[in-house]
N, CA, C and O atoms as a GROMACS GRO file, in nm:
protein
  268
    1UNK      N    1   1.452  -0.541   1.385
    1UNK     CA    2   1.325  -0.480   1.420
    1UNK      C    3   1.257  -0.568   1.525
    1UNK      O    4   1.246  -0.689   1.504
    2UNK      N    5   1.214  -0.516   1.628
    2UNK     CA    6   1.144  -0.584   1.737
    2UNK      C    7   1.002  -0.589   1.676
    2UNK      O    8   0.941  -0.516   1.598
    3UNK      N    9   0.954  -0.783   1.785
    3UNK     CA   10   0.807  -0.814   1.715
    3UNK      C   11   0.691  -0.726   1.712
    3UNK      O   12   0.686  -0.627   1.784
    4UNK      N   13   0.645  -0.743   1.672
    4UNK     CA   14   0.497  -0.654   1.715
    4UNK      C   15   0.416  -0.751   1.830
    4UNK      O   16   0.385  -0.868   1.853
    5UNK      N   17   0.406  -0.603   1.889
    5UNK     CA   18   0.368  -0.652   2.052
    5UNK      C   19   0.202  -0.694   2.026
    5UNK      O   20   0.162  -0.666   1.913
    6UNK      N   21   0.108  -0.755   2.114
    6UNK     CA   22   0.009  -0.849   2.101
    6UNK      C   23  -0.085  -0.697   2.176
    6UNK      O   24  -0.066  -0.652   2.289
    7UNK      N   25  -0.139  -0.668   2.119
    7UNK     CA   26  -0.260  -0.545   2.150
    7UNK      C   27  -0.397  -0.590   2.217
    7UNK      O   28  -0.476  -0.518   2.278
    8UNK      N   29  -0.409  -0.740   2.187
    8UNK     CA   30  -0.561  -0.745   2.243
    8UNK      C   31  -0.608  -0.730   2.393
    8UNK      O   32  -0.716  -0.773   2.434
    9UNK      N   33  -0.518  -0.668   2.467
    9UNK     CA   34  -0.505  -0.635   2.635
    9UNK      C   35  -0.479  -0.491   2.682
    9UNK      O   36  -0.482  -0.451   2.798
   10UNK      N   37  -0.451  -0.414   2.561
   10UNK     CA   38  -0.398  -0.304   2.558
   10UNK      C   39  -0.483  -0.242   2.619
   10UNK      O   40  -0.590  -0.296   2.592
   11UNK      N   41  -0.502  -0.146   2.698
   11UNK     CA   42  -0.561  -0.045   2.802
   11UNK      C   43  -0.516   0.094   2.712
   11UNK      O   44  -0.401   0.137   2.728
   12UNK      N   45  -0.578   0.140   2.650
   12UNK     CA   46  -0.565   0.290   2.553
   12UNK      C   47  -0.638   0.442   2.666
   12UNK      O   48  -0.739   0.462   2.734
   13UNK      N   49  -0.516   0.513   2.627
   13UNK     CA   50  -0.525   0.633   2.703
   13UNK      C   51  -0.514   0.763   2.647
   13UNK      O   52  -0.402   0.784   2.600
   14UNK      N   53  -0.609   0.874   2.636
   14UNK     CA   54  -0.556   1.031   2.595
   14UNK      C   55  -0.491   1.092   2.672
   14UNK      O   56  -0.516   1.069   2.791
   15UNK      N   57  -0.415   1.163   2.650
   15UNK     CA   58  -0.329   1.252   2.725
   15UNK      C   59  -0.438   1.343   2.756
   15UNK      O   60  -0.539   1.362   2.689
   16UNK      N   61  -0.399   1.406   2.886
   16UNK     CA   62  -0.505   1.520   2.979
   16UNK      C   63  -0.521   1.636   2.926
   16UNK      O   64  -0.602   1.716   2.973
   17UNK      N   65  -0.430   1.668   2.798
   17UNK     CA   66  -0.408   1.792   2.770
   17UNK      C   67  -0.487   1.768   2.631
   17UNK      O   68  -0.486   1.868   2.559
   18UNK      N   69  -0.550   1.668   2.583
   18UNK     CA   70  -0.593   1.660   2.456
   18UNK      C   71  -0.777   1.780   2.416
   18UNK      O   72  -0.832   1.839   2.323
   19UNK      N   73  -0.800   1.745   2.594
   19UNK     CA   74  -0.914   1.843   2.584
   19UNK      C   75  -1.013   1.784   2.489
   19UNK      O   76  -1.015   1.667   2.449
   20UNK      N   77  -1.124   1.912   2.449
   20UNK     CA   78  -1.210   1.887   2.380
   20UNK      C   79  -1.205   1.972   2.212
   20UNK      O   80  -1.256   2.066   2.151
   21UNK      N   81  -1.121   1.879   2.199
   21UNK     CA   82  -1.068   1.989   2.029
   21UNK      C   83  -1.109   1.880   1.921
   21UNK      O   84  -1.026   1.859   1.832
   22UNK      N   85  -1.269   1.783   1.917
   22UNK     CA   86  -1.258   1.763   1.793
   22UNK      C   87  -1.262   1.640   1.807
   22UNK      O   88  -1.364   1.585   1.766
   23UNK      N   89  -1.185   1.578   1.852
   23UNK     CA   90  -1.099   1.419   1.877
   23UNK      C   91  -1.001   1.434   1.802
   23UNK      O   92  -0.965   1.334   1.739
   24UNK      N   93  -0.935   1.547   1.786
   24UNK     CA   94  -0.766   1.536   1.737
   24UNK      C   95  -0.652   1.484   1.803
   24UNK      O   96  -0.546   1.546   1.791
   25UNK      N   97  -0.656   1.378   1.873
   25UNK     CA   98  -0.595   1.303   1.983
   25UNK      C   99  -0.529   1.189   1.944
   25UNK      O  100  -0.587   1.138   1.848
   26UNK      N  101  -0.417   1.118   1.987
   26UNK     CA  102  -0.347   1.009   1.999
   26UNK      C  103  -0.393   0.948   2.107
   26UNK      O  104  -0.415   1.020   2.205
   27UNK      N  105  -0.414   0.838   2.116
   27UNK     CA  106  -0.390   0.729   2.204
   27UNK      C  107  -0.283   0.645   2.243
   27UNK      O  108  -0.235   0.575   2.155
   28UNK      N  109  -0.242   0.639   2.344
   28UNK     CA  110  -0.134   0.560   2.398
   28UNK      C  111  -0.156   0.455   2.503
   28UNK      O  112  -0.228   0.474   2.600
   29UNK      N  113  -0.061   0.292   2.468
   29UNK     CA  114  -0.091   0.213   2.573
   29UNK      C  115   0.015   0.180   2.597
   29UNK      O  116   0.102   0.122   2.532
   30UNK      N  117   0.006   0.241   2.751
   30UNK     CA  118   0.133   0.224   2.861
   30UNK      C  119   0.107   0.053   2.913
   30UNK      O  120   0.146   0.008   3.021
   31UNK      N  121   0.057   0.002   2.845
   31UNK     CA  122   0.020  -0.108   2.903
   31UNK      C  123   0.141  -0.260   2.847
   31UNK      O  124   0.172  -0.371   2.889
   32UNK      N  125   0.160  -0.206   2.777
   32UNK     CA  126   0.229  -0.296   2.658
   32UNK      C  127   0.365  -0.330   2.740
   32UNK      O  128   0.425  -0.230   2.781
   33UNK      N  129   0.433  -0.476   2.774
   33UNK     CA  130   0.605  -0.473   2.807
   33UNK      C  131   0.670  -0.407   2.669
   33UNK      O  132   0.643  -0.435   2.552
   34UNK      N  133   0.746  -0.327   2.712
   34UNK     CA  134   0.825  -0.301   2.606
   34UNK      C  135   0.784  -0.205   2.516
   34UNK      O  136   0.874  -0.122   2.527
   35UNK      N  137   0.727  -0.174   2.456
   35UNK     CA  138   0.642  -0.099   2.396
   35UNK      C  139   0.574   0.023   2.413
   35UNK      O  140   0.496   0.011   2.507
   36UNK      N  141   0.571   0.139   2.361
   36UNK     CA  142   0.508   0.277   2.354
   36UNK      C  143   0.365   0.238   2.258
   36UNK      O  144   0.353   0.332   2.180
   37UNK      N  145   0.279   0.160   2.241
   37UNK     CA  146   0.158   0.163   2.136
   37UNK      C  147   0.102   0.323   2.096
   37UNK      O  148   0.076   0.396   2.191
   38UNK      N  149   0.088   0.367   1.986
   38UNK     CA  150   0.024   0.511   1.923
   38UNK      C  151  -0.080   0.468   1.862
   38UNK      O  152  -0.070   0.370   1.788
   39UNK      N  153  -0.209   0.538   1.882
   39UNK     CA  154  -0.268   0.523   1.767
   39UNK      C  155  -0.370   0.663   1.751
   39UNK      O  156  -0.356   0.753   1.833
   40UNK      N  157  -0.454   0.673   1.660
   40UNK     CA  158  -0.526   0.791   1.602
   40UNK      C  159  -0.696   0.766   1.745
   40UNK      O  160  -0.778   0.675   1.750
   41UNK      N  161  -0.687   0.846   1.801
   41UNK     CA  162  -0.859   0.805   1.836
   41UNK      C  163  -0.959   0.817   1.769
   41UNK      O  164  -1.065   0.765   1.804
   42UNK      N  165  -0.946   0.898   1.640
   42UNK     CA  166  -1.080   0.860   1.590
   42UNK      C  167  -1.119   0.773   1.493
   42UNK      O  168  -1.228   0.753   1.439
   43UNK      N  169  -0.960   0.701   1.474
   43UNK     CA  170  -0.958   0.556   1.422
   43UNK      C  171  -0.928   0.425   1.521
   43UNK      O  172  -0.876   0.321   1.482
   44UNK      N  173  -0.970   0.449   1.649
   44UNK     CA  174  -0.918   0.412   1.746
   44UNK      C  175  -0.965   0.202   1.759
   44UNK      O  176  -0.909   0.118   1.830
   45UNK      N  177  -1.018   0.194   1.714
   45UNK     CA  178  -1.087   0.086   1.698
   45UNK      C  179  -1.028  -0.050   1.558
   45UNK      O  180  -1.006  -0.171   1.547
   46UNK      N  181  -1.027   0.068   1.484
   46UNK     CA  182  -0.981  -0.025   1.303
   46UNK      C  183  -0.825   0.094   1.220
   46UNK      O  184  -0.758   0.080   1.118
   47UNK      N  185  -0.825   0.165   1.294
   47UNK     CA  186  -0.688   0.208   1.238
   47UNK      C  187  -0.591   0.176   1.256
   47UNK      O  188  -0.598   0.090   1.344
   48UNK      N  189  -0.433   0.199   1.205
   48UNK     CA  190  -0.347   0.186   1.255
   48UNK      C  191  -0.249   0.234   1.350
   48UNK      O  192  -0.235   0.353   1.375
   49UNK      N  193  -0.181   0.139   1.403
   49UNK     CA  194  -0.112   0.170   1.541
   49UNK      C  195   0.047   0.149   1.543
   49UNK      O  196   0.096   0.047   1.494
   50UNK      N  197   0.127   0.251   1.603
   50UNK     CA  198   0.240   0.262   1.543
   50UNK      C  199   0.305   0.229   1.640
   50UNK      O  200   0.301   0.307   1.735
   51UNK      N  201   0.391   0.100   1.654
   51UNK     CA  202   0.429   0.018   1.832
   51UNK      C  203   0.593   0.076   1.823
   51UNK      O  204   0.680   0.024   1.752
   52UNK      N  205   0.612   0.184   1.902
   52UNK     CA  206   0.724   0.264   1.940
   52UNK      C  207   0.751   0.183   2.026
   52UNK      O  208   0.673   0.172   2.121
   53UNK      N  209   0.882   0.095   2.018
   53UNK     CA  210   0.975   0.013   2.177
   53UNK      C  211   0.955   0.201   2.272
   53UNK      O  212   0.914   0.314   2.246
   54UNK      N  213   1.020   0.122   2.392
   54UNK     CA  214   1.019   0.247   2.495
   54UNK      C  215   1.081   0.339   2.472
   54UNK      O  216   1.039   0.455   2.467
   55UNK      N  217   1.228   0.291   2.447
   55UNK     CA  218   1.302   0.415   2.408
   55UNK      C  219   1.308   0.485   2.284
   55UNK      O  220   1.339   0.604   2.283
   56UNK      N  221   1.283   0.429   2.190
   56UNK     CA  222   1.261   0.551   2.102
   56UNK      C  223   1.079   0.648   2.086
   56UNK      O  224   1.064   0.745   2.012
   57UNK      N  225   0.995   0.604   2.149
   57UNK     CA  226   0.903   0.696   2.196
   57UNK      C  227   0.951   0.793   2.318
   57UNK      O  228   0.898   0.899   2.352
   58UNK      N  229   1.054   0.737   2.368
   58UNK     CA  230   1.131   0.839   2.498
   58UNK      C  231   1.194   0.954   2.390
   58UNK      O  232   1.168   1.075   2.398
   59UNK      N  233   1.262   0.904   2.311
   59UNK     CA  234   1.381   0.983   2.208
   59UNK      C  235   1.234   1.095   2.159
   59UNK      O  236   1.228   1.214   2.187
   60UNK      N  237   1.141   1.024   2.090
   60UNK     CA  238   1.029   1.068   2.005
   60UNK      C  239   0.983   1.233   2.107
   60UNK      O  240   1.003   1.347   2.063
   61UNK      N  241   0.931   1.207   2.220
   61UNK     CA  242   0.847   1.244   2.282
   61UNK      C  243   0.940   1.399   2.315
   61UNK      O  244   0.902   1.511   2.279
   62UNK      N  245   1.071   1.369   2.393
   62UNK     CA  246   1.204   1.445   2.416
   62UNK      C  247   1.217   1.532   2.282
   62UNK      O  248   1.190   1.652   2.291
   63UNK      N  249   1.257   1.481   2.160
   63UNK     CA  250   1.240   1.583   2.014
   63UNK      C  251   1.144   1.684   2.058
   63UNK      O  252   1.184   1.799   2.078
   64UNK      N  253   0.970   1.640   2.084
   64UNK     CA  254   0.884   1.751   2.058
   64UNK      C  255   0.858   1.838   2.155
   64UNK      O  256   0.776   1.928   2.144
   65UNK      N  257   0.994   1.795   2.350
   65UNK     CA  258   0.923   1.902   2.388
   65UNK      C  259   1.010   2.056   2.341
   65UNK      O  260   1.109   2.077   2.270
   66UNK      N  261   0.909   2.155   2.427
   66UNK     CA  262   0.975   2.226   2.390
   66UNK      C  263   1.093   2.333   2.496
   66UNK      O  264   1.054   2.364   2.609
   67UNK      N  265   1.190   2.367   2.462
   67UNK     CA  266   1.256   2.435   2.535
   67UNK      C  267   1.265   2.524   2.624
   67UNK      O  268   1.376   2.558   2.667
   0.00000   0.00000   0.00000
């Protein structure tokens, strides 16, 4: 299992398509070497964050689109 990457630099981003639904949104930091960072935005601050290496958030992301 790879380390857990160091977050306190992390630059957090919504996807464009998240709109205005609520704050039902993920956050992602493309910022990270190595690393896909996830987390909840409306726990965005004190929740948890789920550190996807690159490629399997590549694998992840590829599963949900759709055909």
């Amino acid at each position: 299992m790879p380390p857990t990457p160091d977050l306190s630099t992390a630059r957090w981003t919504k996807s464009s398509h998240s709109g205005n639904n609520g704050g039902n949104c993920l956050e992602l930091a493309l910022s990270v070497p190595d690393f896909a960072p996830v987390r909840d935005s409306k726990q965005a601050t004190h929740g948890p964050v789920i550190p996807f290496t690159r490629p399997a958030w590549t694998v992840f992301v590829s599963a949900l689109a759709c055909p």
